[in-house]
C-alpha positions as CSV (number, residue, x, y, z in Angstrom):
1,X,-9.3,72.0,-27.3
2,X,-10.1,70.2,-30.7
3,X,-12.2,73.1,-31.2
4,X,-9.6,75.9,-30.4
5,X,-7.0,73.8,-33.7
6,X,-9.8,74.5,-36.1
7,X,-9.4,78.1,-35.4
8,X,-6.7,80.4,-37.0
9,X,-5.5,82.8,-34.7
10,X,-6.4,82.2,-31.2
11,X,-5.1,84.3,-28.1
12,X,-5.4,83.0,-24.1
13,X,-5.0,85.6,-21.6
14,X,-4.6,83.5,-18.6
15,X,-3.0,83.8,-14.8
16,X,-1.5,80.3,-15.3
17,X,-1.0,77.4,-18.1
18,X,-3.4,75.3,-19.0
19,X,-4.7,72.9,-22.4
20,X,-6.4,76.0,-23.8
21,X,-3.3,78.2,-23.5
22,X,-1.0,75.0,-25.2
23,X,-3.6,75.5,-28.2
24,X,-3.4,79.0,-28.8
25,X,-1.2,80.5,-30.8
26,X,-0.8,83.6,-28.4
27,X,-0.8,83.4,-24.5
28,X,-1.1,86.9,-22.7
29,X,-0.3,86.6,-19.0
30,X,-2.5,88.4,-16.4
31,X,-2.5,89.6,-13.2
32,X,-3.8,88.0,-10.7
33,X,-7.1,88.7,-8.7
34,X,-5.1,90.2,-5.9
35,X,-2.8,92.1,-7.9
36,X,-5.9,93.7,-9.8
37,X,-8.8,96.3,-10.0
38,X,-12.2,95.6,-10.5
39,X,-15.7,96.7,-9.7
40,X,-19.4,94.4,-9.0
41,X,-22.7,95.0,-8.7
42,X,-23.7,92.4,-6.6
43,X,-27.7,93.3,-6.3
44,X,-29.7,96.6,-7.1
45,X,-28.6,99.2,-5.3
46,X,-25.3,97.4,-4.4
47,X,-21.7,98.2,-5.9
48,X,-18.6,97.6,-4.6
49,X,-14.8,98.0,-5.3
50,X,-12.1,95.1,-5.7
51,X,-8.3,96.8,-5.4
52,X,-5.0,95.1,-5.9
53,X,-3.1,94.6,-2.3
54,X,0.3,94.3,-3.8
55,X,1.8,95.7,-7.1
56,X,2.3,92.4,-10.0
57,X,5.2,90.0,-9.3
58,X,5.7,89.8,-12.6
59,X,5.5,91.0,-16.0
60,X,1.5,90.6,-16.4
61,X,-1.2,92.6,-17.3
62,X,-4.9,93.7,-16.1
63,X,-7.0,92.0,-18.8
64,X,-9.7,94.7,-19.1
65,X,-6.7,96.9,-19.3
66,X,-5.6,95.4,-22.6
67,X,-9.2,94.9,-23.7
68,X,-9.6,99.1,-23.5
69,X,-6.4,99.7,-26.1
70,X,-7.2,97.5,-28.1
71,X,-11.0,98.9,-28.5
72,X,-9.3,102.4,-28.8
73,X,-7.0,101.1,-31.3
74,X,-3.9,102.1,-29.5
75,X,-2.2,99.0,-27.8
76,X,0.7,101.7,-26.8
77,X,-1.2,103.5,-24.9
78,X,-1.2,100.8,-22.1
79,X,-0.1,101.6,-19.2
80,X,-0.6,99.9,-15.2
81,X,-3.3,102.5,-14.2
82,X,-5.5,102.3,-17.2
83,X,-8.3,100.2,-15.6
84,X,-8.0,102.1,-12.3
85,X,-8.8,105.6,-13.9
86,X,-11.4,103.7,-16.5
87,X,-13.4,102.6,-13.0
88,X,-12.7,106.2,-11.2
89,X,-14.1,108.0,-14.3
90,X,-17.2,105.4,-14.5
91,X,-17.7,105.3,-10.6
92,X,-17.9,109.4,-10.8
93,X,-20.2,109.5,-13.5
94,X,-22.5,106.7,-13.2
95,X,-22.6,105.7,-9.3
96,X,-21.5,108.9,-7.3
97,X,-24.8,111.3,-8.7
98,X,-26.8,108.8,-7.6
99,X,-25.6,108.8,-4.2
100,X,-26.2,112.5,-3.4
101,X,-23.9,113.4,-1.5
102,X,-22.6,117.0,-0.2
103,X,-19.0,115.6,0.1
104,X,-16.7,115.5,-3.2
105,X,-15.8,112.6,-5.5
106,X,-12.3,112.1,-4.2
107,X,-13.7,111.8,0.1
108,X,-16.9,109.9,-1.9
109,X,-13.9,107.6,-3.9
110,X,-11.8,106.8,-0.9
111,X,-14.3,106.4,1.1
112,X,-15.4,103.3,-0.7
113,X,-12.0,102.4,-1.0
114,X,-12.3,102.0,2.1
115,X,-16.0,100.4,2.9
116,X,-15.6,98.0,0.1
117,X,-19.3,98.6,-1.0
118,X,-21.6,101.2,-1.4
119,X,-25.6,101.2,-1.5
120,X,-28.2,103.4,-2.7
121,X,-32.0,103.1,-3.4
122,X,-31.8,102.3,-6.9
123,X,-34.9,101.8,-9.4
124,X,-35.1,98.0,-10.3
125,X,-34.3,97.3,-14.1
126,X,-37.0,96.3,-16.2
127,X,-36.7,93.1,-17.6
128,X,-38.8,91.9,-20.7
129,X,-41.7,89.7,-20.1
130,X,-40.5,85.6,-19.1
131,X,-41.6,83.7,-22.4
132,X,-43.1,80.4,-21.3
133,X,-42.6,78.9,-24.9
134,X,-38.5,78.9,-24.2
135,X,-38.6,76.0,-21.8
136,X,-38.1,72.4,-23.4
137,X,-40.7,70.3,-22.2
138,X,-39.1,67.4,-20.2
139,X,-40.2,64.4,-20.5
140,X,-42.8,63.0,-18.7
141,X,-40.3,59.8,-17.8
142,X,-37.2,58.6,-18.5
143,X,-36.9,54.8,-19.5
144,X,-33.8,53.3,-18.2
145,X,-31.9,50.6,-19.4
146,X,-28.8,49.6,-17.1
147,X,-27.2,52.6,-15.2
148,X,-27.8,56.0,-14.9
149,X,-24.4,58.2,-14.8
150,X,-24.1,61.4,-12.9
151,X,-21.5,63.9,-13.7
152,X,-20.8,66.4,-11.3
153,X,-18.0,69.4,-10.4
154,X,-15.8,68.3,-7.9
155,X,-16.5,69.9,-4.2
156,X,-13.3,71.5,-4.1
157,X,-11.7,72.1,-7.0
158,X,-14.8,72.7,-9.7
159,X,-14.4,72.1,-12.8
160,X,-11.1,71.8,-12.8
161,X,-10.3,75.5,-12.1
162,X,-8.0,75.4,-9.1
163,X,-6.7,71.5,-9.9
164,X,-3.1,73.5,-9.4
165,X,-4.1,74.4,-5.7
166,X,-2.7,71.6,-3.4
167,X,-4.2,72.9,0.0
168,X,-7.6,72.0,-2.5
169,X,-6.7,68.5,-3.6
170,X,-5.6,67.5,-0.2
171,X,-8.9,68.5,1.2
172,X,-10.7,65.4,2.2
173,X,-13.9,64.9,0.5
174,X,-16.9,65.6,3.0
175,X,-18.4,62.5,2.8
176,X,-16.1,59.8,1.1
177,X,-12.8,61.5,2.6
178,X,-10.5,60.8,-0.4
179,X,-8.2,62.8,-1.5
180,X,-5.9,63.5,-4.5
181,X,-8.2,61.9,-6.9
182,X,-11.8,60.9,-8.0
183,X,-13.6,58.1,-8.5
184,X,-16.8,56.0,-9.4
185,X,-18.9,56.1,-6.4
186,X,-21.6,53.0,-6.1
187,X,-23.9,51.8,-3.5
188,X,-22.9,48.7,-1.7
189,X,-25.3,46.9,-3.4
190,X,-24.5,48.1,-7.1
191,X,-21.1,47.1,-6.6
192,X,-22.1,43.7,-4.8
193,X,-23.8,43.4,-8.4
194,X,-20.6,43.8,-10.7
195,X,-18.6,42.1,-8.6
196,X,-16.3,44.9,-7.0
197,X,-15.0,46.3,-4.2
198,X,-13.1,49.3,-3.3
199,X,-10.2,50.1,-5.6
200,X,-11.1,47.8,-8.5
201,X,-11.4,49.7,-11.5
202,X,-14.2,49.7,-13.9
203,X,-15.6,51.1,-17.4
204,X,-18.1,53.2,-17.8
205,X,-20.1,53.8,-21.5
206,X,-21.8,56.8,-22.3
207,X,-23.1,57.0,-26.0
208,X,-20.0,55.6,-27.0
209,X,-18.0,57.4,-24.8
210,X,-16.1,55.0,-22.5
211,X,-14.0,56.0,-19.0
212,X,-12.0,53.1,-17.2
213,X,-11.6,54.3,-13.6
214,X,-11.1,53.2,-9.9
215,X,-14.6,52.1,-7.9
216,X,-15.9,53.5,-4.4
217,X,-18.4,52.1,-2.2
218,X,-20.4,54.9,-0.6
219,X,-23.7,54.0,1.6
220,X,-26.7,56.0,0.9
221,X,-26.2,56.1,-2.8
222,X,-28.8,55.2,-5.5
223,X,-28.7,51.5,-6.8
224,X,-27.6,51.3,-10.4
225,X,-26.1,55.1,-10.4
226,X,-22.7,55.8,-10.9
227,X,-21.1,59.5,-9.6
228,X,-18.5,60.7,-10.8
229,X,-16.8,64.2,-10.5
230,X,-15.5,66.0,-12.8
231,X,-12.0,68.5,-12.9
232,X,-9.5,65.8,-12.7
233,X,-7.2,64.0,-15.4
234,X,-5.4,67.4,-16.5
235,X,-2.4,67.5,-18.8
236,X,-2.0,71.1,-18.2
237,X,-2.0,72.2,-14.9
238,X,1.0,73.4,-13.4
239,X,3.3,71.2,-11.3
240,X,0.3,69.7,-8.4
241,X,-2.5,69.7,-10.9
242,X,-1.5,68.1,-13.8
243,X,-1.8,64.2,-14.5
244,X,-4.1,63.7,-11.2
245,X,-6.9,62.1,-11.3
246,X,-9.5,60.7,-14.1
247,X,-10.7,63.0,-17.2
248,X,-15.0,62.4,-16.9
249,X,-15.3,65.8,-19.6
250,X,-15.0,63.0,-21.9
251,X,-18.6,60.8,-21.0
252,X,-20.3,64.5,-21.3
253,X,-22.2,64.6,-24.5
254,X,-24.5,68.0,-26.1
255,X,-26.3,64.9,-27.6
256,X,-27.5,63.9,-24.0
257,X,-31.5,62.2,-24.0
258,X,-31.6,64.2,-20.5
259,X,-28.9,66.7,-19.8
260,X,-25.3,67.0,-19.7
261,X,-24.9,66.2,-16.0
262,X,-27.2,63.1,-15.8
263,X,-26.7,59.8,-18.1
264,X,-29.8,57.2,-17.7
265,X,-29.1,54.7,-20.1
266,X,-25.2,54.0,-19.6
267,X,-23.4,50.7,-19.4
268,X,-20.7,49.3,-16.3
269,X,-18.7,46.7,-16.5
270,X,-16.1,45.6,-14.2
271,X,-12.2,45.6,-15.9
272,X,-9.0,44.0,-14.8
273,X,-6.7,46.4,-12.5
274,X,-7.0,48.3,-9.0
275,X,-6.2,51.7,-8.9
276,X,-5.2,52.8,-5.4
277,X,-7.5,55.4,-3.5
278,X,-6.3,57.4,-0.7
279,X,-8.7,58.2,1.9
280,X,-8.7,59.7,5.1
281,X,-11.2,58.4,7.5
282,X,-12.8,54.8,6.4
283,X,-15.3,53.0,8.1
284,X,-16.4,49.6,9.3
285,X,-19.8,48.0,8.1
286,X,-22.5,49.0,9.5
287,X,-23.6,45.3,9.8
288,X,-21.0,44.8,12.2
289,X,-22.4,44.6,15.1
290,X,-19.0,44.6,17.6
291,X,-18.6,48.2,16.1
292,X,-22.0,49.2,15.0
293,X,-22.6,52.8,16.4
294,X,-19.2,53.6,18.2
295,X,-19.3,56.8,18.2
296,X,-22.5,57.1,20.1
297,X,-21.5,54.2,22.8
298,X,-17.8,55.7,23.8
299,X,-19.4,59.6,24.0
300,X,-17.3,60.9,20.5
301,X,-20.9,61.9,19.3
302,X,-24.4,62.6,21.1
303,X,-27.6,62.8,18.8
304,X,-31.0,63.2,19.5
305,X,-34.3,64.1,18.2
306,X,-36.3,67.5,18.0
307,X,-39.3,65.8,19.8
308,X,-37.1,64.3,22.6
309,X,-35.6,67.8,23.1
310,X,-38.7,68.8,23.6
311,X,-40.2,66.6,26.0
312,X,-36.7,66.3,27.9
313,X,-34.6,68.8,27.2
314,X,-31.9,67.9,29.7
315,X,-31.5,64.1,27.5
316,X,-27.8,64.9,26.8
317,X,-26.8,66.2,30.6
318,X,-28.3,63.2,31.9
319,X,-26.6,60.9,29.1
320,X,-23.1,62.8,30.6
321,X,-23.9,62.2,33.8
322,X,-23.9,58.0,33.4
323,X,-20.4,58.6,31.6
324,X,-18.9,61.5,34.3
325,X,-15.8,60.3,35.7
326,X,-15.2,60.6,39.5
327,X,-11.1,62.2,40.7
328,X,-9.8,62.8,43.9
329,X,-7.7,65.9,42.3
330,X,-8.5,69.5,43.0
331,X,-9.1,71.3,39.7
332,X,-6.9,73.9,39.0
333,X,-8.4,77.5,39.0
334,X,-7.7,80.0,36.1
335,X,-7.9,83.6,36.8
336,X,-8.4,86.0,34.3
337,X,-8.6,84.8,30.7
338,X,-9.4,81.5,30.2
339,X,-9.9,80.2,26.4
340,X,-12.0,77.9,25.3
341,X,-14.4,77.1,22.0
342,X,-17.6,75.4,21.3
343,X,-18.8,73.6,17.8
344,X,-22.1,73.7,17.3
345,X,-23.0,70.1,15.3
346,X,-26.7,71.2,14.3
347,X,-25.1,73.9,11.9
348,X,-22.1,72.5,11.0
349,X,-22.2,71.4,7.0
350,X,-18.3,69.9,6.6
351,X,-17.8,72.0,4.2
352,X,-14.1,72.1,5.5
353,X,-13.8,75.8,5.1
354,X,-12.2,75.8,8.7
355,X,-9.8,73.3,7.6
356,X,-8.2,75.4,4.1
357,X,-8.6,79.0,6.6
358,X,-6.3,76.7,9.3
359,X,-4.0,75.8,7.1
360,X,-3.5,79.3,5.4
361,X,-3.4,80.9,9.0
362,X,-1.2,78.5,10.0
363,X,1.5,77.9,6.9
364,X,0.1,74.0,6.9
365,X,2.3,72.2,4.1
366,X,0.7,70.0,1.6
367,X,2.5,66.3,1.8
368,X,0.7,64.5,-1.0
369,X,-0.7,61.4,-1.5
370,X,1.5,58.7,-0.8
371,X,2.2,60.5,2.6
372,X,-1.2,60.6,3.2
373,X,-1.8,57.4,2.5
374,X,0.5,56.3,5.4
375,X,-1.7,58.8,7.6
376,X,1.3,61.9,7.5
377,X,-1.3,64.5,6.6
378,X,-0.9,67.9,8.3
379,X,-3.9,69.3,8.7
380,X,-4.9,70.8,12.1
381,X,-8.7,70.6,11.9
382,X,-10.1,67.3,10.5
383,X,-13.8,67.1,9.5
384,X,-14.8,63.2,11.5
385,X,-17.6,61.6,9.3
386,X,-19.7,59.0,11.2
387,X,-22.2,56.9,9.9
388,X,-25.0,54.8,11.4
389,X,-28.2,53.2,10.6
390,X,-28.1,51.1,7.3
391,X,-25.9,51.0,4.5
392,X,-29.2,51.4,2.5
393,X,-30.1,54.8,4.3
394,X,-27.3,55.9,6.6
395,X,-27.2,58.9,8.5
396,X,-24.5,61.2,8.5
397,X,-22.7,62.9,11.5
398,X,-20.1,65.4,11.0
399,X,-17.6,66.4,13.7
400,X,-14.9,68.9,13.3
401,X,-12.0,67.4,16.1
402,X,-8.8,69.6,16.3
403,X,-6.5,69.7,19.6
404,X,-9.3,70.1,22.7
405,X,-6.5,71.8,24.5
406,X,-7.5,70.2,27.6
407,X,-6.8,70.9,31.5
408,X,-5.5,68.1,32.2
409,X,-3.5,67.3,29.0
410,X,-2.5,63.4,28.8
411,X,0.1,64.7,26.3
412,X,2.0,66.9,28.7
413,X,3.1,64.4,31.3
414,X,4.7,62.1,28.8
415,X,6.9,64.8,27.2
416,X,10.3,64.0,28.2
417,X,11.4,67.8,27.2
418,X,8.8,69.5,28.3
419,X,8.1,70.7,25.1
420,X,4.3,70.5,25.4
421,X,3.2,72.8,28.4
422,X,-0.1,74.6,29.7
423,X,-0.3,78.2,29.7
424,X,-1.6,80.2,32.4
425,X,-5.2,81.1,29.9
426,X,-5.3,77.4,29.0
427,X,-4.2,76.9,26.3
428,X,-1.7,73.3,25.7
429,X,1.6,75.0,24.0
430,X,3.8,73.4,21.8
431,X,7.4,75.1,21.9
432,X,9.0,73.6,18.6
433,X,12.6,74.3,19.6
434,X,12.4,71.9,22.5
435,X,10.7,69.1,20.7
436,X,12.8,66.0,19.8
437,X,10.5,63.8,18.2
438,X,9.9,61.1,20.6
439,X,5.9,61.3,19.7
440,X,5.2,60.3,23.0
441,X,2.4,63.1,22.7
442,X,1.1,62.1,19.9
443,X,0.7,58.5,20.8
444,X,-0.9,59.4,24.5
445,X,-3.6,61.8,22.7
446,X,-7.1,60.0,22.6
447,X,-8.5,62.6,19.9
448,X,-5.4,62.2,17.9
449,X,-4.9,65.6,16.4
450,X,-0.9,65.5,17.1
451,X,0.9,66.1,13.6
452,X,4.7,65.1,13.1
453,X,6.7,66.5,10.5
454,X,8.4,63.4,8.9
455,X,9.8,65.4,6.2
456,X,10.4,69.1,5.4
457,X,7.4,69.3,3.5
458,X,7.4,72.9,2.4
459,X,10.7,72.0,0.2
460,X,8.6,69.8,-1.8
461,X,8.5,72.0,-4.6
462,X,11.4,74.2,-4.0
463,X,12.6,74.3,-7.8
464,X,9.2,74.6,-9.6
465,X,7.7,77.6,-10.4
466,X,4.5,76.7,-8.2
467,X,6.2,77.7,-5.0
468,X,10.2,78.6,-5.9
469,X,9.3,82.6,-5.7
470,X,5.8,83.4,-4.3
471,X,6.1,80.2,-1.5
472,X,7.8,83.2,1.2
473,X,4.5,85.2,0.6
474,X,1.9,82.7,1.2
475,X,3.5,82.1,4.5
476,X,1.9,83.9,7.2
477,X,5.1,85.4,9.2
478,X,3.3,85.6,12.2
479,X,3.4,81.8,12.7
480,X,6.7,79.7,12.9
481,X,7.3,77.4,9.9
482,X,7.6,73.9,11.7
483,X,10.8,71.9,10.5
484,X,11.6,68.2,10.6
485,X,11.2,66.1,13.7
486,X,8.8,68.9,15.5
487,X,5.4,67.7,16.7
488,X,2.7,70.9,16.2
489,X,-1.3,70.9,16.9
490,X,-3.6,73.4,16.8
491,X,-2.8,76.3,18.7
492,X,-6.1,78.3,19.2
493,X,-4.7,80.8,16.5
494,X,-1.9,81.8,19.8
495,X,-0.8,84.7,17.7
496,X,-3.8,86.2,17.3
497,X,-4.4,86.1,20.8
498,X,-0.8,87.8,21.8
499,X,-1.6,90.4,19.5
500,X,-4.9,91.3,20.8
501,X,-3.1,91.3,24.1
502,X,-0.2,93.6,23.0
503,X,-2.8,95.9,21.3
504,X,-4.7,96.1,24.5
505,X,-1.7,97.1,26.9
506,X,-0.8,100.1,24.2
507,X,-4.4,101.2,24.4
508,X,-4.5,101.1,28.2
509,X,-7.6,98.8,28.2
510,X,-8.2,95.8,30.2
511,X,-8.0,92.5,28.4
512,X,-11.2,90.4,28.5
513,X,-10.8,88.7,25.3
514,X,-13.6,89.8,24.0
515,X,-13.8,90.3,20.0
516,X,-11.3,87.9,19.2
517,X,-12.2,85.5,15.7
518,X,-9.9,82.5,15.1
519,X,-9.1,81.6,11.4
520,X,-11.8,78.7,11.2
521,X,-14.5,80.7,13.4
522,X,-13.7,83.7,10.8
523,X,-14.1,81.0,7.3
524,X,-17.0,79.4,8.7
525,X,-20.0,80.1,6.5
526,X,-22.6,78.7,8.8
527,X,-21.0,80.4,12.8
528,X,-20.9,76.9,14.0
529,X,-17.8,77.6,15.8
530,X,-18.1,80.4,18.8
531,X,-14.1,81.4,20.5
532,X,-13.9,83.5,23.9
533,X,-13.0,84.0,27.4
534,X,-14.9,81.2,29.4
535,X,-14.3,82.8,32.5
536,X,-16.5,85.9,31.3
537,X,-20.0,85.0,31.8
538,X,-21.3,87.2,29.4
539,X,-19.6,85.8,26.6
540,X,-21.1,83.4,24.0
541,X,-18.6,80.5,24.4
542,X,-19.3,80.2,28.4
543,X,-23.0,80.2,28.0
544,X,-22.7,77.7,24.9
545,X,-20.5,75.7,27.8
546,X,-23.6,75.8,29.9
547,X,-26.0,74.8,27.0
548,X,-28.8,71.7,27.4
549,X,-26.9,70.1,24.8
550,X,-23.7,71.1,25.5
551,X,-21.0,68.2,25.8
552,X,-17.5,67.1,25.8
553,X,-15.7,64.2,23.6
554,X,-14.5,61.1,25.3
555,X,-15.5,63.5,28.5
556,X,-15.3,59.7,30.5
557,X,-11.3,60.3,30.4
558,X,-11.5,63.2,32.8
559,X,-9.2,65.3,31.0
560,X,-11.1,68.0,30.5
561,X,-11.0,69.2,27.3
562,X,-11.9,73.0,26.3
563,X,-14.2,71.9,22.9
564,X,-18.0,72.2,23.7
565,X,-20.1,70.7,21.3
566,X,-23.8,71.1,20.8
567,X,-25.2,68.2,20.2
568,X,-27.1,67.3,16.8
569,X,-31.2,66.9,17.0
570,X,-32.6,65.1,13.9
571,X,-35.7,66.0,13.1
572,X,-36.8,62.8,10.9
């Protein structure tokens, strides 16, 4: 922004405020991506069409829109269809010849209206010859004097972009889990070194550039290296965005010896102050020997190798059969549908894509720090981070856990309302009109992925414009917004299964439950999670239930959950 003041006339067109619209001198609002036209060629060959699914809440404008009448020299002429005719008249004379077709523009134009994208064989573009000579030689080593710095775009909300998005900055980070802030992040040792430990703050220098903020000890980081990312520290950024979090743009220099991300010659000292961090897993030491590897000893994780798979590729049955509980109940049988999921570990990144889909699906409030601080978050899905080995060179395992809707549900008997039932396909119902907040539920479930709304959390920002008018359109209105005192869980995504059911008895078909995506099996970018009928053989979820390395978590209770994982092989 000390830039944009040297400038005369300067005009922002921009969805939403921010530090470069509070230095312009003019600020054009836009429409939204969802409230706009647009067209992309993705590849050669590839185009496809972006269209607005509902008409501009407010007085904006389409950007390219503007950007045409101006070029013409008529800023009257503006108007809301401008850019949809511009793309129709382009689409008709540059894309539809080349597609040959014997239908006419209009069937041709709705048609990928319709599709979304539209291919052709398309001769490649011809680029000019690569010029070696434009590459910078890099150096042939880099000598280091104290630490190195490393500047990086935060995981979730870039650099800085979607800062304003609170489903974003409640998102635990994959590996450190903290949320609503960043950080420096040192290895055990480096901060052994300067004397710190988890919350104490520090500077950092780079070339003269000097950032005070809070410290955390990650395992598996680099000694003398200090990450930090970048996007936070705001002062324009709507109500949630603004003021959280530490400004890092400021240790970036164009003057860097080695690039703008990476600092190697940067000096850390430790400074007086703690700055609290919030995260939402933490771990013991992995010297600790009482605790050392817990998850693998009580059965919440099961890991093995590509070579042991191979020479014994029933390791993880026979590790299930040591921990298989004996009962002298009958099991109940389910006819018909019967629900159930699987997770498979080995593909699984944490990227928590599951988690932000859930909570859209599902109209998942955002509670904030402090609440999350004193463990109130309301997510559905949480992303388990377990480490083992050394704190040197940990390994990583990632677990999604949400509600395992099990058979035998140690949360139903202890309801005194009977607000937590089984349904006749499996699932474990909550029924938010009967709940009365004892949390008995809650407190009986060994996976712990009961929420309680302590507060009416959607009314935290009733009177700001970040949720007073749009708030009743984010909500999905085919799922109940929970109020105070109610328990909720995951539910399987129940209302997409009703509808599939209702859809089937209009069609006259017979429901097998076949087809049906929930919200984090749809978001997932890797297909780690598989949803179905167990009780149809054919489907995927009852053979990944019968898989070599197939398993249940905490499966030693005998409450037989419905959440198959697939255990993780390591090949190193």
């Amino acid at each position: 922004t000390s830039a944009l003041e040297k400038v005369p006339t300067v005009v922002s067109m921009t969805q939403s405020e921010s530090e470069s619209s509070a230095a312009s001198q003019w600020v054009l609002p836009i429409n939204h991506d969802l409230e706009s036209w647009n067209d992309f060629k993705t590849r050669t060959g590839f185009y496809s069409l972006q269209q607005p699914v509902i008409y501009p809440l407010y007085t904006t404008r389409q950007k390219e829109a503007i950007l045409l009448t101006w070029a013409e020299g008529n800023e009257s002429a503006y108007h809301d269809t401008v850019y949809h005719e511009y793309l129709m008249n382009r689409w008709e004379k540059e894309v539809y010849p080349s597609m040959k077709l014997a239908v006419g523009f209009k069937e041709f134009w709705f048609s990928a209206l319709h599709d979304g994208v539209v291919s052709f064989d398309e001769k490649s573009e011809s680029y000019d010859s690569f010029r070696t000579g434009a590459f910078t030689p890099a150096p042939a080593s880099v000598k280091t004097e104290g630490y190195a710095v490393v500047l990086a775009e935060s995981y979730f909300i870039g650099d800085g972009e979607f800062a304003n998005n609170g489903w974003l900055q409640e998102l635990p980070h994959p590996v450190t889990k903290v949320v609503w802030d960043n950080y420096a992040a040192l290895s055990p040792t480096t901060a052994k070194g300067l004397n710190v430990d988890y919350n104490d703050m520090i500077e950092v220098e780079v070339e003269g550039n000097k950032l005070k903020l809070p410290v955390v000890i990650q395992p598996g980081m680099a000694e003398k290296v200090v990450a930090v990312e970048l996007g936070y520290g705001r002062t324009r950024a709507g109500t949630v965005g603004t003021d959280i979090g530490f400004n890092a743009n400021i240790l970036q220099s164009v003057n860097g010896s080695f690039s703008q991300w990476i600092y190697p010659n940067a000096s850390v000292s430790r400074t007086d102050g703690t700055f609290e961090i919030v995260a939402t897993m933490e771990h013991h030491s992995l010297d600790n020997t009482l605790v050392k590897d817990m998850q693998f000893n009580r059965g919440i994780i099961r890991e093995g190798t590509v070579e042991e798979f191979s020479s014994q590729p029933d390791f993880i049955q026979k590790e299930r059969e040591e921990d298989k509980p004996t009962t002298i109940y009958k099991n109940y049988e389910y006819n018909g549908v019967k629900w159930a999921m699987s997770i498979d570990l080995n593909k699984c990144t944490g990227c928590s894509a599951c988690v932000i889909s859930c909570n859209v699906e599902n109209n998942i409030p955002v509670v904030g720090k402090d609440q999350v601080k004193v463990s109130r978050e309301m997510q559905w899905i949480r992303i388990d981070r377990y480490y083992s080995g050394t704190p040197a060179e940990p390994k990583i395992s990632l677990q999604p856990m949400l509600c395992q809707q099990c058979d035998d549900a140690p949360c139903e008997n202890v309801c005194p309302v009977a607000a937590t039932t089984h349904s006749p396909d499996g699932l474990n119902m909550m029924v938010y009109n009967r709940c009365i907040g004892t949390r008995y539920c809650s407190n009986n479930c060994p996976y712990k992925v009961r929420r309680f709304n302590f507060f009416n959390f959607r009314h935290h920002y009733e009177d700001s414009y970040y949720l007073e008018q749009p708030a009743p359109m984010v909500s999905n209105p085919e799922v109940t917004v929970r109020a105070r005192g109610v328990m909720e869980k995951c539910t399987f995504c129940v209302q997409r299964l009703v509808q599939a059911k209702q859809d089937a008895i209009q069609e006259g078909k017979e429901f097998t439950g076949a087809g049906l995506v929930t919200a984090c099996q749809e978001a997932c970018p890797a297909n780690a999670i598989t949803f179905g009928n167990a009780n149809d053989p054919t489907s995927e979820v009852a053979k990944m239930r019968e898989a070599p390395l197939g398993y249940y978590a905490l499966e030693q209770l005998d409450i037989k959950p419905n959440v198959t994982y697939l255990a993780k092989l390591r090949n190193i």
